[in-house]
C-alpha positions, 0 to 999 in steps of 0.5 A: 194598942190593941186594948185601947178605946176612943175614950183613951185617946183624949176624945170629948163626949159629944164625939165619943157618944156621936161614934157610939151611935156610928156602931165604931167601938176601937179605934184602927192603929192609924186612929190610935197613933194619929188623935193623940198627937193632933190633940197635942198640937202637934203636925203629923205626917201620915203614911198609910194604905188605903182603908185603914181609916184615915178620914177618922183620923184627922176629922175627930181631932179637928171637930174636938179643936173647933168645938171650944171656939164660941164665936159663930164664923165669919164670913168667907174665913173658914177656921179649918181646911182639908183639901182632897183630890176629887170629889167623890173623895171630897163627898166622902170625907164631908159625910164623915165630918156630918157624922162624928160632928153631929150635936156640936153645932159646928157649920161644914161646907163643900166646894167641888167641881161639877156643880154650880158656883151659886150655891157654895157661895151662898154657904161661903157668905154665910159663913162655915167652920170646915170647908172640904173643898177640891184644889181647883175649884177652892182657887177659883173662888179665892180668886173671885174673892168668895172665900179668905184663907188667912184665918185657917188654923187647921189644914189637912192634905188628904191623899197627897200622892193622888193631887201630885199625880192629878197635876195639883201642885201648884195649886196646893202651893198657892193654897199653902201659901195663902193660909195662916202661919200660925196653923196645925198641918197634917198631910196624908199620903199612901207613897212618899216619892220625892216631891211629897217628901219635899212638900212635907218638909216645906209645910211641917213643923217637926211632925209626928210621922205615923206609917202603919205599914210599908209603902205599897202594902195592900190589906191582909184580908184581901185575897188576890187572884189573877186570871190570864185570859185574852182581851176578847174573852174578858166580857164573857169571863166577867159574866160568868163570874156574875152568875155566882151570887157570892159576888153581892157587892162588885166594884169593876175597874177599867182603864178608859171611860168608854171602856167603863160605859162599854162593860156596864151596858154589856151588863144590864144587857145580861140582867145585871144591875149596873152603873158606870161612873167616871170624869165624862159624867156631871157631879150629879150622875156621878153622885146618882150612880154612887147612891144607887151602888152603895143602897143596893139599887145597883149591884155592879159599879164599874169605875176608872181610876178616879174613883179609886180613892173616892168610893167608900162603901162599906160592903163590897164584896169583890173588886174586880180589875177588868183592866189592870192600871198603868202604875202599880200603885193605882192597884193598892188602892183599887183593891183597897175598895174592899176589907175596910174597916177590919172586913175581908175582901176578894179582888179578882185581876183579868190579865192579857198579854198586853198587861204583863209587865203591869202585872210584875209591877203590881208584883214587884210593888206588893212584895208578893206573887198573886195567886193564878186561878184557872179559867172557868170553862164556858160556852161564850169563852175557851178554857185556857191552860194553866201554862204556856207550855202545856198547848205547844205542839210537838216538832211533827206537828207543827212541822207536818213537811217531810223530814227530808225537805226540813233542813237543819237550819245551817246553812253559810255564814253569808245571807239572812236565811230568808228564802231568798239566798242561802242562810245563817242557820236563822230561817225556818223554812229548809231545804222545800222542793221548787214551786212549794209555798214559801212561809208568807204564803201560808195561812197563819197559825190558829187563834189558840196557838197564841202564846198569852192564853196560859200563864206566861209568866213561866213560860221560856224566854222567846216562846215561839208557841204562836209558830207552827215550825221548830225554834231554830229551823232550816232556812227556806231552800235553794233556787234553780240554779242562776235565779236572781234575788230581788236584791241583786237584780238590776232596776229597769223602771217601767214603760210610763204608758198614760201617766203625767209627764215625769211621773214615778213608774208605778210601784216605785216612790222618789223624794219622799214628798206629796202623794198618799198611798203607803209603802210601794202603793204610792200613786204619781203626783 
């Protein structure tokens, strides 16, 4: 397949002369497996990672089946339907459609949330051949009666995997539902989990299956790098990054929506053109921000997850995770920002302590160990070491007491080791002289023991390198002789002074019902 062109696969001249003027000379293997079959009539279940060319894959077939109709579209009754989960993806794959389709005469329509309802049913009543459109947004104007599905023949689900994680199910069923029997079908999706699995087999009539490579495979040419460094820290990291200026082109990635405006505004603040772009935003500035990024105007992007299917700008030199995402196949497609269309990218991953298990996650999901960079030393932030284990102290230091008044830790069978009575080898605390601070009285151990400031994926199981004194130390001492513990002193409530009639001595709560005050606190009612 490598040797093969456009012109190979079947393509009509107005489209091959239309990717001529795109600069597009080879198709990508999804492009080379997927037109053919389309063109042949067949239903086709796609399975491919992100960037790989997909839009092209279904847009070249259905502009080629739409251009032999002669009579213009009726009104309301689009001939051809792709449904996308957002619209920033929508945007995109309208835009694709405009450019392979120029010369054909064809009409193409956009229906999205976000926007008013007054334009789209002025272009719905005039009539259009393809109609790119959002699940919700699409129902609500079946149900107004603005558009009519039974004379759609040619039906793509785009991003399968993305509407069912959006809570679009339903609605992509009821859309189903209402679209002509007789029709071509073609569902896309990076994961197949079970209930695209099953919503394929109920859509598609024995479908070509193209998969170009395992789910959860990112893009070869993409060169990952994870930094372990503390939740504080990662503003500064970031914009120390920023001062090398091989970072042109940077799509920065957050959890939240105010985590994105946060670290945007952080930017510009530093000099560092920026916008943000995210589901708070109307349709309008989410569209404004994504111009500004992809013409230059702005150099930095930062997004949530929603725009992690929807960006398509070529370019982007960097993808940075500020943040990692919940589920690991959000990553896949994050990084998928950068290396399109053949090019090479670099996504950079800033992981706390909090993030661990999404980072083996991501690991586990990719089939490979993302390499650890070193944190860069910097005036705003701490160099951090490479592990663990190289910032734990020796037993003296973090022990700085007298040998003597240390203990072994073991101490009988009965009792917890807590300082109150003797212990079962699990305190810390030894054999202290009378009258010497107990281990709650201590101040705690500094910020740069803690142990998520190097790799901790390496680091032993139960590190206690936030903990100044041995793993399995002595146990906190021994009372003057008759002392009695909290435990088995007898309660004696206190005097009631001035409080109301029958209320609780102070320090001591009954019932569990009405006053505020938390633990011990608790005020009389």
């Amino acid at each position: 397949m490598s040797n093969v062109s456009f012109a190979d696969l079947g393509l009509a001249e107005p489209l091959l002369r239309a990717l001529d003027a795109a600069g597009y000379t080879v198709p990508t293997p999804i492009q080379a497996r997927t037109i053919p079959a389309l063109l042949q009539g067949r239903d086709v279940l796609g399975i491919a990672q992100t960037g790989t060319g997909k839009t092209a894959a279904f847009a070249l077939p259905v502009l080629q089946h739409l251009s032999g109709f002669r009579e213009r579209p009726q009104s309301r009754h689009p001939r051809a339907l792709v449904l996308a989960p957002t619209r920033e993806l929508a945007v995109q794959i309208a835009r694709s459609f405009d450019t392979y389709g120029h010369g054909l005469g064809l009409k193409l329509g956009m229906v999205i949330g976000g926007l008013g309802f007054g334009r789209q049913i002025e272009t719905l009543n005039r009539g259009v051949d393809i109609l790119v459109a959002t699940p919700g947004r699409l129902l609500d104007l079946v149900e107004r009666g603005n558009v009519k599905l039974a004379h759609v023949t040619f039906l793509v689900l785009d991003e399968a995997d993305r509407m069912f994680d959006m809570g679009f199910i339903k609605d992509v069923r009821r859309i189903v539902a209402s679209v002509s029997k007789q029709r071509q079908t073609l569902l896309f999706s990076a994961t197949m989990p079970g209930d695209i699995s099953k919503l394929a087999g109920e859509i598609l009539k024995n479908p070509e299956k193209v998969e170009i490579a395992p789910q959860g495979r990112t893009v070869d040419k993409i060169d990952q790098r994870v930094y372990f460094v503390p939740a504080a820290a990662k503003r500064a990291l970031l914009s120390h990054l920023l001062n090398d200026e091989t970072l042109e082109r940077v799509i920065v990635f957050t959890r939240t929506k105010r985590g994105a405006n946060r670290v945007a505004e952080a930017l510009e603040d530093r000099g560092v053109r920026s916008e943000a772009i995210h589901g708070n935003k109307s349709q309008n500035a989410r569209q404004k921000a994504l111009d500004n990024f992809s013409r230059g105007r702005a150099r930095v992007l930062v997004a949530t997850d929603l725009a992690s299917r929807g960006i398509d700008v070529s370019g982007v030199t960097h993808v940075i995770n500020y943040e990692l995402p919940a589920d690991a196949e959000s990553y896949v497609h994050r990084i998928g920002r950068t290396a399109r269309a053949g090019a090479s990218g670099i996504a950079l991953s800033f992981c706390d302590g909090s993030e661990r298990g999404q980072l083996k996650s991501i690991e586990r999901l990719t089939n490979q160990r993302i390499a650890v960079v070193q944190t860069p030393a910097n005036e705003d932030m701490p160099a951090q070491p490479a592990r663990a284990s190289e910032e734990r102290p020796q037993r003296d230091e973090r022990d700085d007491r007298p040998r003597e008044h240390r203990g072994n830790g073991r101490g009988p069978k009965h009792g917890k080791g807590n300082g109150a009575k003797p212990g079962n080898g699990q305190g810390r605390g030894g054999h202290r002289p009378f009258g010497e601070r107990s281990r709650s009285e201590r101040p705690s151990a500094p910020a740069e023991h803690q142990w998520a400031r190097g790799d901790y994926r390496d680091a032993p199981q139960g590190d206690r390198s936030h903990d100044d004194r041995p793993r399995s130390g002595p146990t906190q001492g021994e009372r003057p002789y008759g002392a009695r513990t909290n435990a088995n002193r007898p309660y004696a409530p206190r005097p009631q002074g001035d409080r109301p009639f029958g209320g609780p001595p102070r320090g001591r709560r009954f019932g569990g019902g009405g006053g505020g005050g938390r633990g011990s606190r608790g005020r009389a009612a």
